[in-house]
C-alpha positions, 0 to 999 in steps of 0.5 A: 744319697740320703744325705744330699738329699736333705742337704738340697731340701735344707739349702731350697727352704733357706733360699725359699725363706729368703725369698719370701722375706725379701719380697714381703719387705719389698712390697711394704716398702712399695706399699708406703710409698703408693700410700705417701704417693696418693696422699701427696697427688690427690687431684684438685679439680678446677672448674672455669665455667662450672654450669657449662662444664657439668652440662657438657661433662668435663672438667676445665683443669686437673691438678696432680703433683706438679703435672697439671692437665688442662682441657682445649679452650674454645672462644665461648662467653660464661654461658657457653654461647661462642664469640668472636664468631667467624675472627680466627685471631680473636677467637685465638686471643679468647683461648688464651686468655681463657687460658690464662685465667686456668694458669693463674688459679694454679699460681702458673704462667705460660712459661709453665706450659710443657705442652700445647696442642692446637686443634684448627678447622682452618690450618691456613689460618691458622697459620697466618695468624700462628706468630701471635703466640711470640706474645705468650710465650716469651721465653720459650715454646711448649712442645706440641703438635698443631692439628687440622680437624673437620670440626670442633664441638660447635660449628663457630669454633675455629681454634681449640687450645689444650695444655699440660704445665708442670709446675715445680714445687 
């Protein structure tokens, strides 16, 4: 009985060590490649109109890896006052080319974007006006969803545009 005994014990600290040293490697493996991971996604901030984006407490766009966020646009001048007051399809048209700006800063274009979420205080028109978009995205469309809302950060505004784009290295 002795003897099986400290065979079970030998046999459990041999499987115990084993253990052990499989995961001590596992997770140095895991480790460095967290640390490769964080050197290589850094986050690179972009700042469209730096004064109106602090007062409000957002950044315009994000960059990590090859995944770029970028925040709903609004159709309003560098000093953050809106446009094209009460124009859905102008006002659409300052989105994108607000937009646009961001896509370039990133080397991208709109054939980029793998998202596209539209938020509308006026669905209806939106939704007149929605064919305007066959001239940005002249390949194919983003995945997305289109969102009628009460209201946006101002009153003037009727259309907010947010994107995410994956850009391959």
């Amino acid at each position: 009985m002795r003897q099986i005994i400290l065979s079970i014990l030998k046999t459990s600290c041999s499987f115990l060590i084993i253990v052990v040293l499989i995961f001590t490697g596992c997770q140095q493996t895991l480790d460095n490649a967290d640390m490769q991971k964080s050197k290589i996604e850094t986050p690179e901030y972009f700042y469209l109109r730096p004064k109106v984006e602090k007062e409000y407490g957002y950044t315009h766009a994000v960059k990590i890896g090859n995944d770029i966020k970028i925040s709903g646009a609004v159709s309003m001048d560098d000093e953050g006052n809106p446009t094209a007051v009460g124009d859905f399809l102008q006002q659409m048209k300052n989105c994108y080319s607000d937009l646009d700006k961001v896509l370039k800063h990133f080397g991208c274009t709109f054939d980029d974007v793998v998202v596209e979420n539209i938020f509308t205080t006026n669905m209806p028109e939106f939704l007149k006006q929605a064919g305007y978009r066959n001239t940005i995205y002249t390949k194919q469309f983003p995945t997305g969803s289109w969102l009628g809302v009460k209201e946006l950060a101002l009153p003037e505004f009727m259309i907010e545009i947010e994107l995410e784009v994956y850009k391959a290295q």
